[in-house]
C-alpha positions in Angstrom: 33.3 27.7 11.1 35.2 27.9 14.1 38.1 27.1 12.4 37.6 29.5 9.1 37.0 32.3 11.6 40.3 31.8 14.0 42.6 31.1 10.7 41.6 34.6 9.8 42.0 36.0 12.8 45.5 38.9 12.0 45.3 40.7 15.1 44.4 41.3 18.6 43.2 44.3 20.6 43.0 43.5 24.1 41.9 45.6 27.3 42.8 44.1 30.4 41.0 43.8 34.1 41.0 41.6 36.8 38.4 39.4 35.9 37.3 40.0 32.3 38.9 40.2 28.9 37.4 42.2 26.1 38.5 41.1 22.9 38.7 42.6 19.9 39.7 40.4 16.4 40.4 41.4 13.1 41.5 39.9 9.8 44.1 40.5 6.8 41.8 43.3 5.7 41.1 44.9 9.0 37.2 43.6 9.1 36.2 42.7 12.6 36.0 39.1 13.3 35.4 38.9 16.9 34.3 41.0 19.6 33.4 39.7 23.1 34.0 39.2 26.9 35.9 36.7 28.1 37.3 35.3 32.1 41.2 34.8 31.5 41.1 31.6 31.5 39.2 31.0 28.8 41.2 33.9 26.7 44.5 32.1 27.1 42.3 29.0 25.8 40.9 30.9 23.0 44.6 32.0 22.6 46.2 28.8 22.4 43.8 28.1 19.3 45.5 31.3 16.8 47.7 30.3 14.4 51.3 30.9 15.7 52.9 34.7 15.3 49.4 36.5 15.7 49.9 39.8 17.1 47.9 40.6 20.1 48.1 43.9 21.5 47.0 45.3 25.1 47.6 48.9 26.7 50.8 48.6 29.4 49.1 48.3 32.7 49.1 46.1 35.4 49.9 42.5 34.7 50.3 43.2 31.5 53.8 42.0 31.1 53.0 38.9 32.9 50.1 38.1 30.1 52.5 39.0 27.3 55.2 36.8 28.3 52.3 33.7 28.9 51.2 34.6 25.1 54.7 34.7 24.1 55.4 30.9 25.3 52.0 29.8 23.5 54.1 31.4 19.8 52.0 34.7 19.6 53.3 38.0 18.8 52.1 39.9 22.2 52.9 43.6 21.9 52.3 46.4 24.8 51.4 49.7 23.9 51.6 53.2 26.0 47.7 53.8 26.9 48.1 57.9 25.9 49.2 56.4 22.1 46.4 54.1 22.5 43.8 57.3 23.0 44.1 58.9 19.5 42.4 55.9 17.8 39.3 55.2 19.8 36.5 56.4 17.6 33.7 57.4 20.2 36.1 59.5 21.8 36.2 60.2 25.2 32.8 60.1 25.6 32.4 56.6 24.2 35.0 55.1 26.8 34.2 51.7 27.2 35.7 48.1 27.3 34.6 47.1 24.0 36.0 50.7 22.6 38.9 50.6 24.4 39.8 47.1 22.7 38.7 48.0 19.3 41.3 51.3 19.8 44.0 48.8 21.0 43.7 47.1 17.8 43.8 49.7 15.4 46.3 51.4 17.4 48.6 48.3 16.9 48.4 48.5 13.5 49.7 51.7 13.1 53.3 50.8 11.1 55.2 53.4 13.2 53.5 53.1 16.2 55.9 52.4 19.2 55.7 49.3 21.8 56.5 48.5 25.2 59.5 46.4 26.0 57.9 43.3 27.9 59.6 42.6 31.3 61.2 39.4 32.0 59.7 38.0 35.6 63.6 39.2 36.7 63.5 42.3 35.9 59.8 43.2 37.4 61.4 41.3 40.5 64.0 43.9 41.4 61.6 47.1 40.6 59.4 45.1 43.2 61.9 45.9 45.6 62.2 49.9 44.5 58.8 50.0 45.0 58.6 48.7 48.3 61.1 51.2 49.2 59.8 53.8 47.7 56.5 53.4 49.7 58.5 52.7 52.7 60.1 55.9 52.4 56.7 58.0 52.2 55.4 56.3 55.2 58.4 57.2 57.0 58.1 60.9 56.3 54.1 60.9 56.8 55.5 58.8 60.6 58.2 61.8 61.2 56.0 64.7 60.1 53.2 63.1 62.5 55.2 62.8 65.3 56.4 66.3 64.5 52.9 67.4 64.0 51.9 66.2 67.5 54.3 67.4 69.5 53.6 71.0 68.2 50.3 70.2 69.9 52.3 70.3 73.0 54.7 73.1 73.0 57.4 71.3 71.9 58.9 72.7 68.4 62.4 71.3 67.4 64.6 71.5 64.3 63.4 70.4 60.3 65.8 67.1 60.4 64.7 63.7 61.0 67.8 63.4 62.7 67.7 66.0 65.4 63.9 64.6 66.0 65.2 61.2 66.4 68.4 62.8 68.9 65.9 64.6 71.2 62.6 62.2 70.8 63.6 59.6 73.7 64.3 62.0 75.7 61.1 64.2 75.6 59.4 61.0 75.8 61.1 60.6 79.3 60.9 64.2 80.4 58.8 65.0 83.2 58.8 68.1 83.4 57.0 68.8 80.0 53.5 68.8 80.1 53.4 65.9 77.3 50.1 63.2 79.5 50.5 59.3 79.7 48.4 58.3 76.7 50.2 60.5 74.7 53.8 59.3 75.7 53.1 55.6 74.8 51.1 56.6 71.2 54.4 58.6 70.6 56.7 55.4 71.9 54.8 52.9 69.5 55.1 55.8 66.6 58.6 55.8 67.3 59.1 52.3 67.4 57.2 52.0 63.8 59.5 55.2 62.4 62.4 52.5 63.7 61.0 50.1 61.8 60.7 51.6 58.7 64.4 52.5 58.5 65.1 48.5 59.4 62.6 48.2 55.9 64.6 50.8 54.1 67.5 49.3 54.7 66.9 45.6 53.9 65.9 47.2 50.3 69.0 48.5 50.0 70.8 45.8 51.1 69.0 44.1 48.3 69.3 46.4 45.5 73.4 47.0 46.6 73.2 42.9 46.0 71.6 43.5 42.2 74.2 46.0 41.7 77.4 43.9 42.4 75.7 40.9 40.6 74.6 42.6 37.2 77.5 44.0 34.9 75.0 46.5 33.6 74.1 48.1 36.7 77.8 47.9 38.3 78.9 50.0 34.6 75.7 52.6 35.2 77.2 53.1 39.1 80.4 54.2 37.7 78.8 58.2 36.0 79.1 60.6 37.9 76.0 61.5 38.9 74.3 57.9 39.4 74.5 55.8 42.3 73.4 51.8 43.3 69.8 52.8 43.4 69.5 54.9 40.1 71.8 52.0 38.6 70.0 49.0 39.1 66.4 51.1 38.5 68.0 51.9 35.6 68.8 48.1 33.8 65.8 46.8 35.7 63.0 48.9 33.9 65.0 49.6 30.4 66.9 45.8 30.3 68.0 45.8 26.4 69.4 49.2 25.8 69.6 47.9 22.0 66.0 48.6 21.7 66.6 52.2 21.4 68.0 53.6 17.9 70.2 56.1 19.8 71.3 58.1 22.7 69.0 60.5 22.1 66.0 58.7 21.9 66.9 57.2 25.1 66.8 60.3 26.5 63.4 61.5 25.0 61.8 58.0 26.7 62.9 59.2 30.1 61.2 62.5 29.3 65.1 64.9 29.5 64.6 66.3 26.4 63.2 69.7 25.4 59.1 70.1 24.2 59.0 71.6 20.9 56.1 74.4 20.1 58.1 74.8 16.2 56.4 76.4 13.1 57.1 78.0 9.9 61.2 76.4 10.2 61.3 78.7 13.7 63.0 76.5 16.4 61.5 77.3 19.5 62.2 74.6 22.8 60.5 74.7 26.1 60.5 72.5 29.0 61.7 68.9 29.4 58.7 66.6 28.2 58.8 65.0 31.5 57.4 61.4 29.6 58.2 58.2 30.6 59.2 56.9 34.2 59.1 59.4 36.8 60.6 57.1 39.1 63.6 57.2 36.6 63.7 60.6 35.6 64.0 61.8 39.3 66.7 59.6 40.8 68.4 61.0 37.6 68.0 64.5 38.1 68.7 63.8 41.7 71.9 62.3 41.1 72.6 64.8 39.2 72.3 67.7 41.3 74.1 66.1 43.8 76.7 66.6 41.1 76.6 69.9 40.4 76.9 71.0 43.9 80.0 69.0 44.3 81.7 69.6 40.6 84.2 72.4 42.1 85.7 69.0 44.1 86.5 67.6 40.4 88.5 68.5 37.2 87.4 66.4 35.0 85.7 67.8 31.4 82.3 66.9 32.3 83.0 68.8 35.8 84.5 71.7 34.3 81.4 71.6 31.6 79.1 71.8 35.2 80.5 73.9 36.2 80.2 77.0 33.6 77.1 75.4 32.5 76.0 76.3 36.0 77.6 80.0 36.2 75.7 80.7 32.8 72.1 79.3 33.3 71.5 77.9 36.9 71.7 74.7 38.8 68.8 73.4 38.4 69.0 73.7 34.5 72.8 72.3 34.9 71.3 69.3 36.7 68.5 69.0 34.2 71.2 68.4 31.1 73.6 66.3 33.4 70.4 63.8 33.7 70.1 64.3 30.1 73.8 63.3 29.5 74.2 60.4 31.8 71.6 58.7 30.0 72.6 59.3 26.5 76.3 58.5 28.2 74.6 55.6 29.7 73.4 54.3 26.5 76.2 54.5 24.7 78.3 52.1 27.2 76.0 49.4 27.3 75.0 49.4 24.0 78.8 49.5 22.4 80.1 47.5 25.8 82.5 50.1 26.7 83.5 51.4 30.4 82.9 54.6 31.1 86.0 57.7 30.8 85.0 60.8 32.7 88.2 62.2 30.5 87.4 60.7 27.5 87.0 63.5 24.5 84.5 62.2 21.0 85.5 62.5 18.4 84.0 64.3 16.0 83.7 62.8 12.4 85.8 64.5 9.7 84.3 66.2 6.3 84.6 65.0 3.3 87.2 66.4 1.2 86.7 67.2 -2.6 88.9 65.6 -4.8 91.7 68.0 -6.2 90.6 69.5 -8.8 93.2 70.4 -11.6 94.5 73.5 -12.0 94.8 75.3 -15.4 97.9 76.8 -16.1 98.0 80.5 -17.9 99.8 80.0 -21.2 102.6 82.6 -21.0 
C-alpha cells in the first residue's frame, strides 16, 4: 500500500520550520494523498522514496534553497514560490492560518500553470550575499554606535557637527580634555564605544575587501561595475541574488522583479501609472537607486547620451524621479549585456526596427 500510495504521489506542498515538516501530497487528479508532520530527517527519507521528477514545492524562506538543492540531488523537481503568491490559495483564509493550511496552499499554489517560481541559489551564490549581509548589519550598528556616542555627549554639553567624520576628528580629544565637565566613568564607557565604532569600520572593510575580490573574479559582476550608476557593491549583489539572467523573458521583466516599474490602477482602456511597485529585493532596489542618484548629481561632469538624457530628464521632472528611471535603466541595460554577452557602450544608440513596407502596388495608367 505504501508503494501504490507514493507511486501516485504528483506533487508536493511543503511549509518549512526548524524542526517540523508539514506535508501536503497529492495525485494526477489533484486528490489528497498525504497530509502529516514530519522531523527533516525523516522527510528527506520519505523523499528519497518519490518517483524521480516529482515536484515539491515550499514558500522562499529561510533554508529553503538549501532544501531544494538537497531534493534536487535526490532527482525531484523542487520549486520555491514567493509566500505573498502563495496567500491567494489558502482556503481558510487568513483566519485558518495554519501549518497544515499553509502546505495544502503551497500545493495548489504550485500547480497554478502560470504561477511564477524562485530561482534556487547555488551554495556560491548565497555565500557572497552572506557577506552583504554581514555588512549591511555592520553598517547599522555603526550608526546606532555614532548616534550613541553622539547622544551622550549631548548629555554633557558637548554638541558637534552631523558627520561621523568630524565626531571621530574631535572625539579623542574631548575624551582627553579636562577642562569639560565630561566624569571618569563616563570617559572610559566613551573610550571602549569608540574602540567598538573602530572596530566596526575594520568589519566594514574586510567585507569590502571581500566583495571587491568577487568583483574582479566574476565576469558578470566586473561587466555590471562598468554602468554608470553601479559600483562593486551593487555589482556583485547584483549576479549574486539574480545568477542566470536567462531566467527572465526580457529587460523589462527584470526590471518589474526588482520592483522599478510603475503600479498600474488601469480600467475601461484608461492608462493610468503610479508609483514604482517597490517588489522584490529591497537590498537590490536601493543600492540601485543609490547608485543612481549618485549619477544624477554628477551627469553635468559627462556628455555621454545617457548623461545628457539625466540631465533634461532631471530639469523636467526632478532628481529623485531622474534617479528612479536611471535604476530602472541600468537594470534593463544590465540584462541585456549579460544575457546577449555584450560590453556595455555609454554611446551606443538601438536601433530601432524598421516597418514593413507594402509591396508596390501597380499603377493603372489613364488610357489617353
Amino acid at each position: 500500500m505504501t508503494e501504490i500510495t507514493q507511486a501516485s504521489i504528483a506533487r508536493v506542498g511543503v511549509d518549512l520550520s526548524k524542526r517540523v515538516y508539514q506535508v501536503h501530497a497529492v495525485d494526477r487528479a489533484g486528490t489528497r494523498v498525504l497530509a502529516k508532520a514530519m522531523s527533516p530527517d525523516r522527510f528527506f527519507a520519505w523523499c528519497a522514496s518519490l518517483l524521480a521528477g516529482c515536484m515539491v514545492a515550499m514558500e522562499a524562506c529561510g533554508g529553503a534553497h538549501h532544501t531544494a538543492r538537497r531534493l534536487r540531488l535526490l532527482g525531484l523537481d523542487a520549486r520555491l514560490i514567493a509566500c505573498h503568491l502563495v496567500t491567494p490559495y489558502r482556503m481558510a483564509g487568513k483566519s485558518g492560518k495554519n501549518d497544515a493550511n499553509d502546505a495544502a496552499a503551497i500545493c495548489e499554489a504550485a500547480s497554478r500553470p502560470h504561477m511564477r517560481f524562485v530561482a534556487v541559489k547555488s551554495a556560491e551564490q548565497q555565500a557572497h550575499l552572506v557577506v552583504h549581509r554581514l555588512r549591511e548589519g555592520y553598517k547599522k550598528e555603526r550608526t546606532a554606535c555614532i548616534n550613541q556616542i553622539r547622544g551622550l555627549l549631548t548629555e554633557f554639553g558637548l554638541v558637534f557637527a552631523q558627520s561621523p567624520e568630524k565626531l571621530r576628528a574631535v572625539l579623542p580629544q574631548v575624551l582627553e580634555d579636562a577642562s569639560n565637565e565630561l566624569p571618569g566613568i563616563v570617559r572610559l564607557a566613551l573610550q571602549r564605544a569608540h574602540e567598538h565604532w573602530i572596530a566596526l569600520d575594520k568589519e566594514l572593510q574586510w567585507c569590502d575587501e571581500r566583495i571587491a575580490a568577487h568583483v574582479q573574479k566574476d565576469d558578470n559582476a566586473r561587466k555590471a561595475a562598468t554602468l554608470i550608476g553601479i559600483g562593486p557593491i551593487t555589482a556583485s549583489a547584483l549576479v549574486a541574488s539574480v545568477g542566470d539572467f536567462k531566467q527572465f523573458d526580457n529587460a523589462h521583466q527584470f526590471g518589474a522583479w526588482l520592483g522599478l516599474t510603475p503600479s498600474q490602477h488601469s480600467s475601461g482602456g484608461k492608462a493610468n501609472l503610479g508609483r514604482i511597485t517597490k517588489r522584490g529585493d529591497e537590498y537590490l532596489r536601493t543600492l540601485l537607486i543609490q547608485g543612481a542618484k549618485s549619477a544624477v548629481f554628477s551627469a553635468a561632469k559627462r556628455s555621454d547620451p545617457i548623461s545628457r538624457w539625466l540631465l533634461a530628464l532631471t530639469a523636467r521632472s526632478g532628481w529623485q524621479k531622474a534617479a528612479v528611471a536611471l535604476a530602472n535603466k541600468n537594470a534593463r541595460i544590465l540584462w541585456a549585456m549579460l544575457t546577449r554577452g555584450t560590453a556595455f557602450d555609454a554611446h551606443h544608440v538601438p536601433q530601432l526596427p524598421t516597418a514593413r513596407q507594402a509591396p508596390d502596388k501597380a499603377v493603372a495608367v489613364p488610357a489617353m
